[in-house]
C-alpha atoms as one frame of an Amber mdcrd trajectory, in Angstrom:
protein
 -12.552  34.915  -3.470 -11.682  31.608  -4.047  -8.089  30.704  -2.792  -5.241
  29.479  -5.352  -4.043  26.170  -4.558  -0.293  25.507  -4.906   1.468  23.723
  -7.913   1.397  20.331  -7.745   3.931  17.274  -8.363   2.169  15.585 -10.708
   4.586  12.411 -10.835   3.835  11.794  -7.289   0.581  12.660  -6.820  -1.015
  11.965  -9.634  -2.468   8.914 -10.671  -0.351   7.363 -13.296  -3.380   5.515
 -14.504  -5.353   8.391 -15.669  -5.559   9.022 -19.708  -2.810  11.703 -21.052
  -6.525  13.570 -22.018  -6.767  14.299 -18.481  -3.055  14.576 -16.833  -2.705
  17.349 -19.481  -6.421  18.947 -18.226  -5.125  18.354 -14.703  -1.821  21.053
 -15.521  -4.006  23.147 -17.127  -6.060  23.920 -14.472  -2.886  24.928 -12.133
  -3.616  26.954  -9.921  -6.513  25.402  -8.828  -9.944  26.558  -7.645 -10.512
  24.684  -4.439 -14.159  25.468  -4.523 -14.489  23.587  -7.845 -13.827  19.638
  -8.463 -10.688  18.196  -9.946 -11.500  16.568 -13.456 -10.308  12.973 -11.947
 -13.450  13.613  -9.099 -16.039  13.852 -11.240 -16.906  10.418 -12.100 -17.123
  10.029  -8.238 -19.486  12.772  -7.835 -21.670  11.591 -10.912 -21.708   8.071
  -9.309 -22.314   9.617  -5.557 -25.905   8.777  -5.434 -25.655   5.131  -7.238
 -22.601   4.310  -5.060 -25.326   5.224  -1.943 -28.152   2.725  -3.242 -25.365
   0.052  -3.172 -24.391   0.623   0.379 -21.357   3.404   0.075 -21.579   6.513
   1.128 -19.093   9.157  -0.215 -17.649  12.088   1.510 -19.824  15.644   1.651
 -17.488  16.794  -1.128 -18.437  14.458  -3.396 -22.420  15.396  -3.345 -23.787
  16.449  -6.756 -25.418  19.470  -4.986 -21.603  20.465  -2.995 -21.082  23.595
  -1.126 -17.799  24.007  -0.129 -17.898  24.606   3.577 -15.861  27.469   3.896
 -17.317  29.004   1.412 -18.210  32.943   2.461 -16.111  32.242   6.210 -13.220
  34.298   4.945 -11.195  30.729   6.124  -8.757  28.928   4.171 -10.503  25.376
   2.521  -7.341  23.323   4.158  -9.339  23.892   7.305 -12.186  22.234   6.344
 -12.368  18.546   5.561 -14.405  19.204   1.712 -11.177  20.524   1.216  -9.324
  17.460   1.235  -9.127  16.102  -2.782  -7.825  13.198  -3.908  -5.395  13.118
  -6.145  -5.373   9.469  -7.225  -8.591   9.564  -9.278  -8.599   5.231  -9.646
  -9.313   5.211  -5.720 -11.665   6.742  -3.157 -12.646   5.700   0.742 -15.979
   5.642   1.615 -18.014   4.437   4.699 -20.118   1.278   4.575 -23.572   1.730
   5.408 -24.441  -1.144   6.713 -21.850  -1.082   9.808 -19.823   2.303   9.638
 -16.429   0.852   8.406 -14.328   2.711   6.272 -13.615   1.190   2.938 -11.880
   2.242  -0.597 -12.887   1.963  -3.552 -11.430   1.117  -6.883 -12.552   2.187
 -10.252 -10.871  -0.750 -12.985 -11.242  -0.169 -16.352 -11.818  -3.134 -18.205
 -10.043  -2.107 -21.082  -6.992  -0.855 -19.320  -6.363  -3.532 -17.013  -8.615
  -6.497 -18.177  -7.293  -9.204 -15.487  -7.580  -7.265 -12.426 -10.847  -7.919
 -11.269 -10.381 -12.026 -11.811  -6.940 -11.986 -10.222  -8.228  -9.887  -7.325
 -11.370 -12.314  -6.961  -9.034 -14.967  -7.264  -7.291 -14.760  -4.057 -10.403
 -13.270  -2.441 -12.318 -16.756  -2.330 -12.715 -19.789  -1.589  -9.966 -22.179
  -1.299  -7.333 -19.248  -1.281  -9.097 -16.561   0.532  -9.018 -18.681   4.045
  -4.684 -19.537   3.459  -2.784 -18.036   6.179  -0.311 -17.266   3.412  -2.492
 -15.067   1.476  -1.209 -11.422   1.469  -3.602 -10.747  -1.136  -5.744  -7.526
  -0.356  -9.388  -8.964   0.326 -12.222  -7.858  -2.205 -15.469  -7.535  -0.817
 -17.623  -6.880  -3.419 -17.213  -6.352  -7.090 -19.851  -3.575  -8.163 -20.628
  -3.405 -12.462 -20.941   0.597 -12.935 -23.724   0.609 -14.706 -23.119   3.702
 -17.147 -19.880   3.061 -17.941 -19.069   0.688 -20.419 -16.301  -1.872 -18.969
 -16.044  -0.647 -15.697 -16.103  -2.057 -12.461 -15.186  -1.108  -8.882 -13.484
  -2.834  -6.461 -14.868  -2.368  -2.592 -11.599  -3.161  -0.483 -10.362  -2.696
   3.282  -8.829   0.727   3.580  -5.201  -0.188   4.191  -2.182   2.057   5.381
   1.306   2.203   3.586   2.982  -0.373   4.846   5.930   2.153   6.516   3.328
   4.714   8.231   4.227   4.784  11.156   8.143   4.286  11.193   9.496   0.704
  12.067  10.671   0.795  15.833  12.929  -2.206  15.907  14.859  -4.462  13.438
  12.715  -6.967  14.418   9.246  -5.234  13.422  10.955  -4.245   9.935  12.175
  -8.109   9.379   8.702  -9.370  10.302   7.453  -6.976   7.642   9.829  -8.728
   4.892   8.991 -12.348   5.975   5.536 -11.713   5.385   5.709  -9.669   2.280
   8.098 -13.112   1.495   5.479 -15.197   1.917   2.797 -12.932   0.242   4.667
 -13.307  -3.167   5.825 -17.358  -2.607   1.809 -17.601  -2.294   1.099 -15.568
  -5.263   3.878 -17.764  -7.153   2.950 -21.018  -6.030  -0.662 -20.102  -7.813
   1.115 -19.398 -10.758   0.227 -15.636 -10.681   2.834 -13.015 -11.352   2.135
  -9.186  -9.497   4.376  -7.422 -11.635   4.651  -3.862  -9.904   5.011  -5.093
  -6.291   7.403  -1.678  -5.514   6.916   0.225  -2.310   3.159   1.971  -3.026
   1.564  -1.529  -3.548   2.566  -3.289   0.136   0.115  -1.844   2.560  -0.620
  -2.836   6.196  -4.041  -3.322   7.895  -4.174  -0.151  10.137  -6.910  -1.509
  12.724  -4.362  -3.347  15.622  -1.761  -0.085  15.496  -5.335   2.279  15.160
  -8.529   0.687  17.310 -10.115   4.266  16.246  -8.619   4.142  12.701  -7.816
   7.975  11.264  -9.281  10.003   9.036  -8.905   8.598   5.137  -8.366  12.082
   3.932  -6.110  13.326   6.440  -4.320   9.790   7.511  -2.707  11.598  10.615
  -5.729  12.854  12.126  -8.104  10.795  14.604 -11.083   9.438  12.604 -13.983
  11.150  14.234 -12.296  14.473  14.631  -9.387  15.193  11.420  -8.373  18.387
  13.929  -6.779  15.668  16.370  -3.743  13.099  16.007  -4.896  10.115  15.483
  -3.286   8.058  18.441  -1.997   4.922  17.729   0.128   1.765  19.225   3.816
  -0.025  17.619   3.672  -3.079  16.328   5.873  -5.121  18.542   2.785  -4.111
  20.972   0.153  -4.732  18.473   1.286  -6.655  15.307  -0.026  -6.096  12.046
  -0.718  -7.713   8.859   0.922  -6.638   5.664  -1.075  -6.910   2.048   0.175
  -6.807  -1.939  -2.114  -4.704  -3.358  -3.219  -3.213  -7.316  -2.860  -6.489
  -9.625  -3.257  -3.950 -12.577  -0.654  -5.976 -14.108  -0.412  -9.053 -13.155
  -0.692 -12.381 -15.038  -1.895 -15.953 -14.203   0.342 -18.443 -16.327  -0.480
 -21.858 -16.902   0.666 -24.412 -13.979   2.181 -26.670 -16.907   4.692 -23.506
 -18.157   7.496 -23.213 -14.862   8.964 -20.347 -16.924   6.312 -18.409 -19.112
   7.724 -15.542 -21.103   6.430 -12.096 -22.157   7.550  -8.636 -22.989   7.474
  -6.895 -19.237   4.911  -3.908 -18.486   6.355  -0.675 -17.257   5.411  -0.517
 -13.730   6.416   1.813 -10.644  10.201   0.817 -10.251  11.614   1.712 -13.366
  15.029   0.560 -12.315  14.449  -2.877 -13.199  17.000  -4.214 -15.779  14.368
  -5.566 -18.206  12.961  -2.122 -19.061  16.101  -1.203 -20.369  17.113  -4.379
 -21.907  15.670  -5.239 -25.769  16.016  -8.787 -26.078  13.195  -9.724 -24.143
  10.220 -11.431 -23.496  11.374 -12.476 -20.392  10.087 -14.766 -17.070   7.986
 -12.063 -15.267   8.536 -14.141 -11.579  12.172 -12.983 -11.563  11.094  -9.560
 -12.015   9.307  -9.738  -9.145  12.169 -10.649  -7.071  13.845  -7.847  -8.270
  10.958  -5.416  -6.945  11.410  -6.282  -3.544  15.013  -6.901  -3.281  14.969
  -3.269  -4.676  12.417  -1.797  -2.606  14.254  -3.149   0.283  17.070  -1.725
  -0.850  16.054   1.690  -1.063  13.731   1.999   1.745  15.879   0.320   4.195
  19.525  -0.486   3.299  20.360   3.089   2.060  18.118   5.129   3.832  18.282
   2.949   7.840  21.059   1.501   9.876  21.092  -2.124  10.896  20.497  -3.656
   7.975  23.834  -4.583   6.628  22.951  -8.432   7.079  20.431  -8.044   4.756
  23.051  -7.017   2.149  23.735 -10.812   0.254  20.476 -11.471  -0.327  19.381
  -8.282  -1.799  22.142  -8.535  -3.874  21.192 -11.506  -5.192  17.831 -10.240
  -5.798  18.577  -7.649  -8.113  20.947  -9.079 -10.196  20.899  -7.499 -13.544
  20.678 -11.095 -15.060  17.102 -12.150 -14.283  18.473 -15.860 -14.484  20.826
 -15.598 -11.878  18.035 -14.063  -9.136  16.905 -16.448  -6.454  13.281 -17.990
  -6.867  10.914 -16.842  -4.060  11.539 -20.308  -2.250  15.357 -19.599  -2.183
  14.460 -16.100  -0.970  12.376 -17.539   1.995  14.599 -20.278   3.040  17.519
 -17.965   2.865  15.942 -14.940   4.759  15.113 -17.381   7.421  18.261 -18.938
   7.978  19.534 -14.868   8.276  17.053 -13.821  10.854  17.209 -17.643  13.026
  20.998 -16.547  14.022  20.250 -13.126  14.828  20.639 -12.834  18.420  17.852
 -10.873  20.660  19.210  -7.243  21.282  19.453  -7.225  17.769  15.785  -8.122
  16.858  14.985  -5.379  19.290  17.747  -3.013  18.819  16.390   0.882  17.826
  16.398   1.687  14.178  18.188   5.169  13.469  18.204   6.739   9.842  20.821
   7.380   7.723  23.341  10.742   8.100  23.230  10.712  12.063  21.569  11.633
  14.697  22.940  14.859  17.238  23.718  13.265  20.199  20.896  14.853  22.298
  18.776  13.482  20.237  20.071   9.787  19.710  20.475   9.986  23.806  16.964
  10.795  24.062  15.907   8.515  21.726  17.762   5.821  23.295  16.478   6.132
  26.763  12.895   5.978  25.374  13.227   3.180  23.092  15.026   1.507  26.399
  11.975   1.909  27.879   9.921   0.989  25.482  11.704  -2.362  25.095  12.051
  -3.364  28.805   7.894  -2.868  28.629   7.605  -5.397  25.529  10.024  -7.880
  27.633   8.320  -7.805  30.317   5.033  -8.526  28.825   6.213 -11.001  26.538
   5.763  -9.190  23.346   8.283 -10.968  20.779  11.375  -9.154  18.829   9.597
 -10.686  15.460   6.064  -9.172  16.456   3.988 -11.923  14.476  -0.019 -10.988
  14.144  -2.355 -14.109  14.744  -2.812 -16.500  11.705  -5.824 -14.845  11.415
  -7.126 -15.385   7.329  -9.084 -12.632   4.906 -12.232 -13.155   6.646 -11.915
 -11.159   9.567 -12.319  -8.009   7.606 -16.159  -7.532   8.291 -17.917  -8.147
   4.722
């Protein structure tokens, strides 16, 4: 007998993208038969075989002639990795044939989102690609689905959210803003807008904190065996890059307009004052300030300790008046002047969340993370753990 799966959150698993046809199939079919394919799946199992003649092989589960593996053990199908769905239906990892690396892919629906594949090629060649600014996730190839009218798929590095694992130090978390910083002052300075740069679309690349990389379907477990942690390194010790991802909505204006205006697109944050406000259109680069000064906000300044120094700026960046936000230059000239004056113990101090910590805990805590930081001293590892200015095209391709 096939077992029930539990109900699901469908506002945070779900992929917002899918059509209100099939969020409303997707409730439904609550509980769920785990031996049987999730409506969003099925265009991935239909396009298995096509997706394996361009070089991309999908996971067991998604073979037109599936077996579920456990069925007829009498085991539960969380034991079994072709039990593992995903629940954003837009995006699936595969492995490359040609060399084994992992890769996700992106279905884009022309229709939907009719600039995403430009603006994603965009930044993924030539002059652009090679800038040691660009925090633009790479594209690798751009493959036409051939039975489905207007529809392409991305093939992209498989990223980690930026967050996962947990900042160590003040100093790895403020490396992570000047470089998401940067990202966006690029993206400006081309005159292209992201629009929805919240907290689900900054990602890192996983392959300095995981040389073995984990398991796409079950991110904590080691890649070659999802039954084992996947071991992996901090970033003071092994720095990482950080990407802006999904350009679903974003817009290149023209380099003659400093201050386009349009009516803003609902995207992930919906805090942002010019959802709410009717007098629009409005300049969409402000709006992007507001995204990060908010994501900061709430993933750092009300939820970690430390980052009280952090507090002018953000306040300036989500103003409710989009004209009195800071342009991304002001933002990067002012966040550097913040974190030049911080002194060393700071950069490297432990990060503790809010609402306390017992005090066996923070003790232990403390002694390890002394430890840990007398090692990165001693081995020169700096407080602001910057990668290499290494540019898109060390991804293999």
């Amino acid at each position: 007998m096939a077992t029930n799966r539990a109900p699901i959150d469908f506002d945070k698993y779900i992929d917002p993208t899918l059509s209100p046809e099939i969020r409303r199939g997707l409730r439904e079919v609550v509980p769920h038969d785990p031996e049987v394919l999730w409506p969003h799946e099925i265009f991935w199992r239909d396009h298995q075989e096509w997706l394996a003649q361009k070089g991309y092989l999908l996971r067991p589960r998604y073979k037109p002639d599936w077996v579920p593996s456990w069925k007829g053990t009498g085991h539960h199908y969380d034991d079994y990795e072709d039990g593992k769905a995903t629940m954003r239906g837009a995006v699936l990892d595969a492995t490359r044939l040609s060399d084994g690396e992992m890769v996700m892919l992106k279905q884009i629906k022309h229709d939907v989102h009719p600039f995403e594949v430009d603006i994603s090629q965009m930044f993924s060649e030539e002059p652009l690609k090679s800038h040691s600014r660009n925090h633009c996730i790479p594209i690798f190839e751009v493959l036409v689905v051939p039975d489905e009218h207007r529809t392409s798929i991305l093939v992209m590095p498989l990223l980690r959210p930026y967050d996962d694992p947990r900042f160590k130090t003040t100093g790895e978390a403020l490396e992570y803003f000047r470089q998401i910083f940067e990202g966006l002052q690029f993206m400006h300075q081309c005159h292209v807008a992201h629009r929805d740069c919240m907290y689900l679309n900054i990602m890192m690349d996983p392959r300095p904190l995981y040389p073995n990389m984990f398991h796409p379907a079950y991110t904590t477990k080691a890649c070659d065996d999802w039954k084992v942690s996947a071991k992996h390194y901090d970033r003071t010790l092994k720095p990482v890059k950080y990407y802006l991802i999904d350009f679903g909505l974003s817009r290149k204006y023209d380099a003659n307009d400093p201050a386009p205006r349009e009516y803003p697109i609902l995207g992930g944050d919906k805090t942002v004052p010019e959802f709410k406000i009717s007098d629009g259109p409005f300049d969409p680069f402000p709006t992007d300030i507001y995204y990060l000064g908010s994501m900061i906000r709430q993933d750092f300044l009300q939820k970690l300790r430390g980052f009280e120094f952090m507090e002018p700026l953000v306040n300036d960046m989500v103003q409710a008046d989009p004209t009195k936000r800071p342009t991304i230059d002001e933002v990067v000239v002012r966040f550097k002047a913040l974190y030049d004056t911080l002194p060393w113990w700071v950069l490297r101090s432990r990060i503790a969340r809010e609402g306390g910590e017992s005090f066996a805990l923070r003790a232990f805590s403390s002694v390890g993370h002394f430890v840990h930081t007398t090692t990165h001293i001693l081995i020169r590892r700096k407080a602001m753990p910057q990668p290499p200015k290494y540019p898109q095209h060390t991804f293999s391709t």
